[in-house]
C-alpha positions in Angstrom: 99.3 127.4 105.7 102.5 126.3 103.4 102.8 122.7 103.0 105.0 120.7 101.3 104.5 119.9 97.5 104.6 117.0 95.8 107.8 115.5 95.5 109.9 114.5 92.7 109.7 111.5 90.6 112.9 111.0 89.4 112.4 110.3 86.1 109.2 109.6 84.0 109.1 108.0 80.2 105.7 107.2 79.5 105.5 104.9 76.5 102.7 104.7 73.7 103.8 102.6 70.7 101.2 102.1 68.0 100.3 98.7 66.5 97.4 96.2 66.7 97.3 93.6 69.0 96.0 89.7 67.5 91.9 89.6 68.3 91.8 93.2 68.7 90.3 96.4 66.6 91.9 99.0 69.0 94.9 101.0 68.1 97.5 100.6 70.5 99.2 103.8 71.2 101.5 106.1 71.9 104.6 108.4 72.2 107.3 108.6 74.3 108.1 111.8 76.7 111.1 111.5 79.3 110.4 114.4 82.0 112.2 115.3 85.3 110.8 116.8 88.1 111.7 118.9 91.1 110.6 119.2 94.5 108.3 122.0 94.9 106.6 124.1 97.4 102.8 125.0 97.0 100.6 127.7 98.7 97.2 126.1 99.8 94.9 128.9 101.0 92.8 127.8 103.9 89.9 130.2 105.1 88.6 130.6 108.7 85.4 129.0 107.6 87.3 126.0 105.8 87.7 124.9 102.1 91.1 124.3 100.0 92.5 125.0 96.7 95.5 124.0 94.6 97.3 126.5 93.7 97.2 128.0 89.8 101.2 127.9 89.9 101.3 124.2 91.4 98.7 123.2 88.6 100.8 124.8 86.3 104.0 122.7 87.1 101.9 119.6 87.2 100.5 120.0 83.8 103.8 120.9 82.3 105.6 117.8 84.4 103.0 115.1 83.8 102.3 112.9 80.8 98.7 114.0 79.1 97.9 110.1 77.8 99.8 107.8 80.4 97.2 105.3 81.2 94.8 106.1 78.6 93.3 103.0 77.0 94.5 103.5 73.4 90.8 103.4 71.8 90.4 106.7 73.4 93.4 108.4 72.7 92.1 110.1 69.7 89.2 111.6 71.6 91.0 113.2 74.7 93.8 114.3 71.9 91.2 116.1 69.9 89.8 117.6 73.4 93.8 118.9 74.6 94.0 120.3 70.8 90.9 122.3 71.1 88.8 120.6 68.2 85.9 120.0 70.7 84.7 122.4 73.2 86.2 120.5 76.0 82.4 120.1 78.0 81.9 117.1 79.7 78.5 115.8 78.7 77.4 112.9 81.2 74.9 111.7 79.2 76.8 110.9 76.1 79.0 108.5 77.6 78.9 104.9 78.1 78.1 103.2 81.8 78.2 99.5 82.9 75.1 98.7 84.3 75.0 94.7 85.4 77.3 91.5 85.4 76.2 89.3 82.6 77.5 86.6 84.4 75.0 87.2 87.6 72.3 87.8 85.5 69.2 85.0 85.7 68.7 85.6 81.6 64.9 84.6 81.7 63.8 87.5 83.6 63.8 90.9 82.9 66.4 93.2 85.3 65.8 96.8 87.0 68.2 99.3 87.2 68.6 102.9 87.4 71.0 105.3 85.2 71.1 109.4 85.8 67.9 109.2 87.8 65.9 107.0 85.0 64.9 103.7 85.4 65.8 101.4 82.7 65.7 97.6 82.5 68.4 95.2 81.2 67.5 92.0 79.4 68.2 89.1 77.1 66.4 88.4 73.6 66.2 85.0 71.7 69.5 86.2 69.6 71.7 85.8 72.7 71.5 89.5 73.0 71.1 92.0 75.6 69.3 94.9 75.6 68.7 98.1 77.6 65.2 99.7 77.5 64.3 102.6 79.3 61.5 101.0 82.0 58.4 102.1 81.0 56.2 100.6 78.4 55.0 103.1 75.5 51.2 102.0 76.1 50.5 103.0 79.7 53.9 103.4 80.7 54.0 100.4 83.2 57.3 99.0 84.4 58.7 96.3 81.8 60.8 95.3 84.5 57.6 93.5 86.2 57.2 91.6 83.0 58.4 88.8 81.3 60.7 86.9 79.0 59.1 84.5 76.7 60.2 81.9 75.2 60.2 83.2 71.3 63.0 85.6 73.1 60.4 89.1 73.1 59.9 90.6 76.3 56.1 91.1 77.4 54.6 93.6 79.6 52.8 92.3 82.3 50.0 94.9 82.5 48.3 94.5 78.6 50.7 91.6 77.4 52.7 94.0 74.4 55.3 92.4 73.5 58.7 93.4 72.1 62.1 92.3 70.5 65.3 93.2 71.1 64.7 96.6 68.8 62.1 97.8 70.9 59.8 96.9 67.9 56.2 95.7 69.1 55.6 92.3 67.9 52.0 91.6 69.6 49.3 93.7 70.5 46.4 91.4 71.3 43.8 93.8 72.0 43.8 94.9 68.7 40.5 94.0 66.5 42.1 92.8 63.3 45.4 91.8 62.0 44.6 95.0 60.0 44.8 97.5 62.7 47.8 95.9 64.6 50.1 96.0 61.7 48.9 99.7 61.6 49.5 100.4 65.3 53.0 98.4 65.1 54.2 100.3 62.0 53.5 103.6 64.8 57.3 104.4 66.0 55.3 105.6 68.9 54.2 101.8 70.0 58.5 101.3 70.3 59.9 100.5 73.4 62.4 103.4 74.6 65.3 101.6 73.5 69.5 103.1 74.4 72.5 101.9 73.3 73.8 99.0 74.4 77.0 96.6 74.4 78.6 93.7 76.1 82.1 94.2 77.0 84.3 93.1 79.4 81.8 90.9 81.1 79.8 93.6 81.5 76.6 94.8 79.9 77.0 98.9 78.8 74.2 101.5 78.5 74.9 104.9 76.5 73.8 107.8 78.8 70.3 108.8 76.6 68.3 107.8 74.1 66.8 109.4 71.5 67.5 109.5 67.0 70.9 110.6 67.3 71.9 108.5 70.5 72.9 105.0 68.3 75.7 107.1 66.0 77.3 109.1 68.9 77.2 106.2 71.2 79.1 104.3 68.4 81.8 107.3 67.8 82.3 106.9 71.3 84.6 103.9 72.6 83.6 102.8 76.5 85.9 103.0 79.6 87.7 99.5 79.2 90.4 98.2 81.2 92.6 96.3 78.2 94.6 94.3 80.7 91.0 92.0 81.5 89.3 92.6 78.0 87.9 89.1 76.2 87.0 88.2 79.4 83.8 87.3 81.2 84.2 85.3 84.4 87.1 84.7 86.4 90.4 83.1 84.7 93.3 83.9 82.6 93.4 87.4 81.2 95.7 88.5 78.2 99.6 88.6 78.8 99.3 84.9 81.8 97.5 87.2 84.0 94.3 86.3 86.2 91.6 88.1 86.9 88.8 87.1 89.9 85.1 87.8 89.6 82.8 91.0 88.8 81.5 92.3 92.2 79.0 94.4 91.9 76.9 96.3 94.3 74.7 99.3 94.8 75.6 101.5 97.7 73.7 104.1 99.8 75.9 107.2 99.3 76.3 109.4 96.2 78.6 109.2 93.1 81.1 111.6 94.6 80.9 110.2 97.7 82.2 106.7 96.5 85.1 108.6 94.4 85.9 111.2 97.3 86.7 107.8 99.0 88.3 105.8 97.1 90.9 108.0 95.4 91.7 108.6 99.0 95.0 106.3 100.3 94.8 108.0 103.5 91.5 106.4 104.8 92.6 103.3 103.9 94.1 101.7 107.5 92.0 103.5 109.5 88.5 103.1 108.0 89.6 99.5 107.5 91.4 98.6 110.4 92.5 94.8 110.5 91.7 94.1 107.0 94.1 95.9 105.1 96.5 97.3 107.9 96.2 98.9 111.5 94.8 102.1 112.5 97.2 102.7 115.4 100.6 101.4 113.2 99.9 102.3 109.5 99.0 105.3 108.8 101.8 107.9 107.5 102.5 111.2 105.1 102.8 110.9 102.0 103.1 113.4 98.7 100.7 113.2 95.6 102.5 113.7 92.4 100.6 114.2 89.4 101.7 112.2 86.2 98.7 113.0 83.5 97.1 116.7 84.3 93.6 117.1 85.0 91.3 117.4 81.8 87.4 117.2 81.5 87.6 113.9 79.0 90.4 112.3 80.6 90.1 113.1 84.5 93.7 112.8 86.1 96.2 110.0 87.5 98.3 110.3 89.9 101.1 108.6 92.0 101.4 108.4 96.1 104.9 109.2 97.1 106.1 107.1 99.3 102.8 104.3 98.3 102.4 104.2 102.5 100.1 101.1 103.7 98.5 99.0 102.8 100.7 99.4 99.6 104.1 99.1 101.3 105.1 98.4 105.0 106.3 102.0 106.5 110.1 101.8 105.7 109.9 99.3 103.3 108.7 100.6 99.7 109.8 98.0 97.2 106.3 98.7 94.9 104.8 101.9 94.1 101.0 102.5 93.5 99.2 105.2 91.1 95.7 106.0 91.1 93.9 106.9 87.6 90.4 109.1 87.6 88.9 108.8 84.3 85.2 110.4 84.1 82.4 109.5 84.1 82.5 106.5 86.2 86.2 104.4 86.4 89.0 104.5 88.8 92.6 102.3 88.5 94.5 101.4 91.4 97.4 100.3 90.2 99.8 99.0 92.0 103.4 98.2 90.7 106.1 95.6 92.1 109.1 94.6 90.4 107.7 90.7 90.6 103.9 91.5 90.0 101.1 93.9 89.3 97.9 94.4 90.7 95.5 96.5 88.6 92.1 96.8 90.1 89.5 98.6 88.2 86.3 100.4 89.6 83.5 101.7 87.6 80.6 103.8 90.2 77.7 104.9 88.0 75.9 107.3 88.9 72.2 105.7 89.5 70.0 108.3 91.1 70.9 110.9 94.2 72.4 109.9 96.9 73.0 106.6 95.7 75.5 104.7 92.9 76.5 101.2 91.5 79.7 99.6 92.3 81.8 97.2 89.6 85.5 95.9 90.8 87.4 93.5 89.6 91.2 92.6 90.3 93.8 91.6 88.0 97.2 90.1 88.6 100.3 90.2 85.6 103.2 88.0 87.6 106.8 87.7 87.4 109.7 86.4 88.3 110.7 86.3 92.3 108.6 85.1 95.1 110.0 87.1 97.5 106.7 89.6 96.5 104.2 86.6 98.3 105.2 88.3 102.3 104.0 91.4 100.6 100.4 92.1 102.4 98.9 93.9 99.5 99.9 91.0 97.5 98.5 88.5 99.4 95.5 90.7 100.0 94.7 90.6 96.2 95.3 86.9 95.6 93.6 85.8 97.9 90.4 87.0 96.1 91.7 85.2 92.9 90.8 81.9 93.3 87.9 82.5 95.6 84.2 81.2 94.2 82.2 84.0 93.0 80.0 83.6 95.6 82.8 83.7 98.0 83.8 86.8 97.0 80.6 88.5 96.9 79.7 87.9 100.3 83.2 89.1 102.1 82.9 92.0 100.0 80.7 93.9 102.8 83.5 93.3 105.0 85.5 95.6 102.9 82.2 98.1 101.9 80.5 98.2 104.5 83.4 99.5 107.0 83.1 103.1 105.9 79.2 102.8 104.5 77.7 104.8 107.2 80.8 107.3 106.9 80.1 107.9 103.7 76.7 108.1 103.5 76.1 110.6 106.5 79.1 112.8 105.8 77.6 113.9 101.8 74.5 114.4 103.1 76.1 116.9 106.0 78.1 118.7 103.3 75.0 119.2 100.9 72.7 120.3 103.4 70.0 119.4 100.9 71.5 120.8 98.3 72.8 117.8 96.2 73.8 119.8 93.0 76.2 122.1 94.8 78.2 119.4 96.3 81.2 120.5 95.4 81.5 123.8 96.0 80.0 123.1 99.7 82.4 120.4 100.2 85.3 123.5 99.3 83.9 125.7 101.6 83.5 123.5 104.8 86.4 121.5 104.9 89.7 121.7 106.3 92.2 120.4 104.2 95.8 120.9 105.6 98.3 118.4 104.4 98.8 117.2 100.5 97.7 113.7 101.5 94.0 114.6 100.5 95.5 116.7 97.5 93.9 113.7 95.1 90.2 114.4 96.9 90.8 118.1 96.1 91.8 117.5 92.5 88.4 115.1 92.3 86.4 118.3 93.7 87.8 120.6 91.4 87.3 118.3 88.6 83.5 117.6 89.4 83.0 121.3 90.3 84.3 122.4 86.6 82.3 119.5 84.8 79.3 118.9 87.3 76.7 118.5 88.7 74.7 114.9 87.3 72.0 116.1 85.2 69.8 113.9 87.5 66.4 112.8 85.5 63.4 111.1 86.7 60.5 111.8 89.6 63.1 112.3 92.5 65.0 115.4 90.4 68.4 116.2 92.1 67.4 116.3 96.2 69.9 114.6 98.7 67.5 112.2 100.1 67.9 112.6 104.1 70.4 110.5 106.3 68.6 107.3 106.7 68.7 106.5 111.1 68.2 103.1 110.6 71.0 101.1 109.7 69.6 98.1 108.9 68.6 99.2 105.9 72.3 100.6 105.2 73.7 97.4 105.6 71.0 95.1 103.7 72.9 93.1 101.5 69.8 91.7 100.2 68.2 94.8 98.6 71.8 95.9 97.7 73.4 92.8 96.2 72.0 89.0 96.4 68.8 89.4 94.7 70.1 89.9 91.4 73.1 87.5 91.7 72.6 84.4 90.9 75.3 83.0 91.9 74.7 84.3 95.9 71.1 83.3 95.2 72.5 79.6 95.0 75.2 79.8 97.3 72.2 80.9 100.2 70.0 78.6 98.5 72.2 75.7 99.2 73.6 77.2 103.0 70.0 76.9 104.0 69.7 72.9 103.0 72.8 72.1 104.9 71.7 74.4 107.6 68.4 72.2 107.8 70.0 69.2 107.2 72.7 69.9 109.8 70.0 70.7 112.4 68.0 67.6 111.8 71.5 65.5 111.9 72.0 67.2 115.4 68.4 66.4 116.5 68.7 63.0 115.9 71.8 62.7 117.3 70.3 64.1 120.1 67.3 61.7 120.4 69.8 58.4 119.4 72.2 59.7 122.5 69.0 60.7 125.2 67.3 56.6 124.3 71.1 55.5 124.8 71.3 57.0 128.1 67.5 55.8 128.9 68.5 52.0 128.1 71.7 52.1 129.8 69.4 53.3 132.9 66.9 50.9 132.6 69.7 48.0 132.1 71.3 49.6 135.5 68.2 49.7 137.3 66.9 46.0 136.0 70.6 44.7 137.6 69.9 46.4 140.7 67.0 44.9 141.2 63.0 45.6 142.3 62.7 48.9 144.2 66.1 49.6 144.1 67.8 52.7 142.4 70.7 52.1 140.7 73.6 54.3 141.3 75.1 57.0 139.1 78.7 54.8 138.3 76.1 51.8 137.8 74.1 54.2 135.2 77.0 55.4 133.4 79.0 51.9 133.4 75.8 50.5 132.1 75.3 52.9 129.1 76.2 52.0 125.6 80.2 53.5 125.3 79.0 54.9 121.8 76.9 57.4 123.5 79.5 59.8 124.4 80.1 60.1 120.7 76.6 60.6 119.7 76.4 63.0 122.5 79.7 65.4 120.8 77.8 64.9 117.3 74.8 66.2 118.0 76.7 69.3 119.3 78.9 69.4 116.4 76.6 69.5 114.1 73.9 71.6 116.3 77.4 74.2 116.0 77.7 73.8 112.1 74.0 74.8 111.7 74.7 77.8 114.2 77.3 78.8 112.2 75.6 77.6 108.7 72.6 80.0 110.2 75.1 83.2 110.5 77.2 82.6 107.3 73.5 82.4 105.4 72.6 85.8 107.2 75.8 87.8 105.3 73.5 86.5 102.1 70.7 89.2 103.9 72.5 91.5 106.0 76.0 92.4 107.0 76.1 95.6 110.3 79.2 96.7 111.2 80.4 99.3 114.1 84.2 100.6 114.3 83.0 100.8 118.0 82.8 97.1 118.2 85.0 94.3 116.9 84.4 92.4 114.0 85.4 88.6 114.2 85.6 88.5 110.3 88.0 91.2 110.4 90.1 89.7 113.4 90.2 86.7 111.2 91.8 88.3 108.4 94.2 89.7 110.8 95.2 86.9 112.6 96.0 84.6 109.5 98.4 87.2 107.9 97.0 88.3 105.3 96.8 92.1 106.6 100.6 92.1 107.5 104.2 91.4 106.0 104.8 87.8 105.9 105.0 84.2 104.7 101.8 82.3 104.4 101.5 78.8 103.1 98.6 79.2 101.5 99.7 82.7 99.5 102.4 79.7 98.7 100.3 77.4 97.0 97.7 79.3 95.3 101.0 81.6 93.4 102.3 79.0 92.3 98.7 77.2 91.2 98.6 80.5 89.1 101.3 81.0 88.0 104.1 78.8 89.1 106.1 76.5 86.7 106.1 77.5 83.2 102.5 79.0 82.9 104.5 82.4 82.2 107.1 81.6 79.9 106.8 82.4 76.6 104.4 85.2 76.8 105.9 88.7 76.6 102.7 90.4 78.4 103.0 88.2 81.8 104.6 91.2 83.7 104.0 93.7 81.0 100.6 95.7 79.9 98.3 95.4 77.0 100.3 96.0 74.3 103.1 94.2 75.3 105.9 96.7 74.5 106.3 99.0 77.6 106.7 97.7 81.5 103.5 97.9 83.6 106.0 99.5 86.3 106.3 102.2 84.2 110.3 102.2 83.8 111.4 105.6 84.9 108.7 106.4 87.5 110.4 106.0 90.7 109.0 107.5 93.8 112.4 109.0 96.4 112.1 106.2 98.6 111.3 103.9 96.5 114.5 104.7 94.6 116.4 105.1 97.6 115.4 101.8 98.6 116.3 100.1 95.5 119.7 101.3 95.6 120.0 100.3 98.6 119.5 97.0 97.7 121.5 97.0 94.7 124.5 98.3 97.1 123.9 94.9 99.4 124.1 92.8 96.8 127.1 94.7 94.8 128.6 94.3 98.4 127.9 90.5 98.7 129.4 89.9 95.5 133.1 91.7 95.7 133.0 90.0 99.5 133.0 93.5 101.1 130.7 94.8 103.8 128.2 97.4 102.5 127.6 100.8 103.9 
């Protein structure tokens, strides 16, 4: 099969200007390239049996064409430089990287917090300096799980089988069943009664863990700068981010399907309308062909970024592409959707870690740079993404399954038919079964090559490397429990407080209820005592004779018996959240029939721009439509998609028409 290649960009000038930035130790950037590109035409060889590849002479063109550090944070510029120069040997190591592993802001800090990194169980906690810390779970005693422990209050964390107690070094400071102060200080001064400590940093919100431990683990993990977004850094909860932008909450989540499930899936635009119909588009309507154009070639530090040409829905409404959208891969865990307008930006960064087989941990959060215009608020991906701006973190958390859990099952059956049990050859079984005959999934085949060149996980741990089985019972798929709302505290209070109105909704409905029966019963007696000794009153006689605030009482006790029906459901997304495509979801419908999926005004989109960033909350700061370091456009001047160019002229040519009074062609 010959399909069409990706299509030109019309121009490209990736900017990196160095400098320092105020409040921040990171070098920021770069150099300037201006490239042109042509339309080309690539062979993809399809077999009989299945499987794709990109051509050597399409790579070629997109290595030469593309810029090697656009949308490279500037801290780690130096490494994937020394990598493209050949100073290092170019292997990616996965365990000598850094990987988020918990929201600081979710966290309950007086207890200690499981997690699992590469197939190892570690635990994440806070000491009495305000610090946390990442220890691999296992206690160097008897190896029992620190994460069933405690935190004191002198800030050590005690094991909860022999009560060994440690600081944030992994230093034991108490060993009580030692005989004499003698022989604990000699058993403490043993590097063997340590904790497994790793790395660890706070960044971002976030709380990072270095890949391995070990003597030489602290100096590399300090060589080696982490996977930050700069556009939200300095910033832990929701609010203003650098440059007038806003940023919404952490969500955070851990999901039953693999690490290259989760990236297979969402570096893939295509899905994206169909899998989630209603919320972000229709399956019927939106989806379209489109090109993938490479601008930074593939490289085992610095993964690959690319650009969708036309950016189809949900980025743009089919015929309208006034913003463009580029996706970023950089290993081991983040991926950048970044989507470009001339009056606003969208950035949303995930980080998947890789937590044991078959499953991973989720991170996204959104941020919005604004600018001038409002014509931008009828755009659907716009209002989309605000609309998660302002929510309550709570809020956020629990529509996330909405979003998630529409292509969970998907995604979790589909690895686990392409491994057949065989986890660690993922991506070479993935080449050889599929059919892959249009560049739309050209991104997915670039992930595949990338993970089949610098794979598989180095899985540690009891369960090795198997592909656990597909799991039948989709309750447990879509318990948002297990997966997200016992270790967040802020859903932990949200349910907490959903179940006292719930309660106190149902016993305001109850006594309603009682209040309005005793009316009717005294109306009935007054109507029978009128009517006199063995005589029964009639029905108008009942009714004229009953209290007239009993109707009322009768509509609040339903009302309310309605709110703690609906209290009862909305508590229930706290626990567990199914969804079929077979059947329609009234939470989705919703979303749909308010606008927020489609092209169009919305009053609300209205107020909550120009809450944001209406008036003169922009002014004066060069950064509020520009990126991190404040020099170059976060629209990348230069990168134009066809239509997207086309479509600008064509504006231009209305409004050069308008002006001279003519009519425009």
């Amino acid at each position: 099969l010959v399909t069409t290649g990706p299509s030109a960009l019309a121009q490209r000038r990736g900017v990196f200007a160095k400098g320092h930035a105020s409040n921040a130790s990171a070098v920021r950037a770069c150099r300037v390239a201006s490239l042109s590109r042509t339309r080309v035409k690539s062979a993809w060889s399809v077999t009989a049996a299945g499987g794709t590849t990109i051509g050597a002479e399409e790579m070629a063109k997109d290595a030469s064409a593309a810029v090697p550090l656009i949308g490279i944070n500037p801290d780690r510029v130096p490494l994937v430089e020394a990598v493209n120069r050949g100073e290092t040997s170019g292997e990616f190591n996965w365990e000598k990287q850094w990987y988020p592993v918990a929201v600081i802001d979710l966290l309950d800090t007086s207890k200690p917090h499981p997690t699992t990194l590469l197939g190892k169980d570690v635990v994440v906690w806070k000491d009495g300096d305000d610090t946390w810390n990442v220890f691999e779970d296992k206690c160097p005693h008897r190896l029992a799980p620190l994460s069933e422990g405690r935190v004191e209050d002198d800030g050590t964390l005690l094991c909860a089988y022999h009560a060994w107690r440690f600081d944030g070094e992994g230093k034991c400071t108490d060993m009580p069943q030692a005989s004499s102060p003698a022989e604990e200080d000699r058993v403490k001064a043993n590097p063997r009664s340590c904790a497994f400590t790793r790395p660890c940093m706070e960044a971002q919100g976030l709380v990072w863990a270095w890949g391995e431990g070990g003597v030489d683990a602290e100096l590399e993990a300090r060589m080696t700068p982490p996977l930050l977004v700069p556009e939200i850094e300095g910033v832990g909860k929701s609010g203003e981010a650098p440059g007038g932008a806003f940023r919404n909450h952490w969500q955070v989540r851990d999901m039953p399907y693999g690490w290259a499930a989760f990236f297979e899936n969402a570096i893939d635009p295509a899905h994206a309308v169909v899998s989630h119909h209603t919320l972000v588009g229709s399956r019927y309507d939106d989806p379209a062909g489109f090109n993938c154009v490479v601008e930074r070639p593939m490289t085992a530090e610095a993964g690959f970024r690319c650009a969708i040409d036309p950016a189809v829905p949900p980025f743009n409404t089919i015929g309208k592409y006034d913003a463009e959208t580029s996706y970023d891969f950089q290993p081991p865990c983040m991926l950048k959707i970044d989507w470009r307008h001339e009056q606003a930006r969208f950035l949303t960064a995930h980080y998947c870690v890789p937590t044991r087989p078959g499953w991973c941990r989720h991170f996204v959060a959104t941020v919005c740079q604004r600018g001038e215009g409002e014509s931008v608020r009828q755009h659907r991906w716009f209002k989309l993404n605000l609309f998660t701006l302002t929510s309550p973190a709570w809020m956020t958390h629990v529509l996330g399954p909405t979003f998630l859990h529409q292509d969970m099952v998907l995604l979790h059956q589909q690895e686990k038919i392409i491994a057949r049990g065989d986890g660690q050859d993922i991506a070479n079984k993935w080449k050889e079964q599929v059919f892959i005959p249009t560049g739309a999934d050209k991104m997915t085949v670039m992930f595949y090559q990338w993970f089949g060149r610098n794979g598989p996980i180095p899985w540690s741990g009891p369960a090795g490397d198997a592909m656990p089985p597909i799991e039948r019972d989709q309750a447990k798929l879509f318990d948002t429990w297990e997966m997200h709302t016992k270790y967040c505290t802020h859903c932990q209070g949200a349910l907490k407080n959903t179940e006292a109105l719930k309660v106190v909704a149902m016993a305001g409905a109850a006594w309603k209820a009682v209040w309005a029966t005793c009316l009717f019963a005294f109306g009935a007696s007054a109507a029978g005592a009128a009517a006199g000794a063995g005589v029964a009153p009639s029905l108008p006689d009942v009714i004229a004779a009953v209290d007239p605030s009993a109707p009322g009482e009768v509509f609040s006790a339903l009302s309310l018996a309605g709110t703690a029906y609906g209290l009862h459901g909305f508590a229930g997304m706290f626990r567990s959240y199914p969804f079929s495509h077979a059947e329609e979801d009234i939470v989705m419908e919703g979303t749909a029939k308010i606008g927020l999926s489609n092209d169009g005004p919305s009053p609300y989109i209205d107020f909550v721009d120009n809450m944001l960033f209406g008036g003169d909350k922009g002014k004066g700061k060069k950064d509020a439509v520009g990126c991190e370091c404040g020099t170059c456009s976060p629209f990348h001047d230069g990168i134009r998609s066809g239509p997207l160019d086309a479509f600008r002229k064509s504006q231009e040519a209305k409004k050069a028409a308008k002006e001279a009074g003519t009519p425009a062609r």
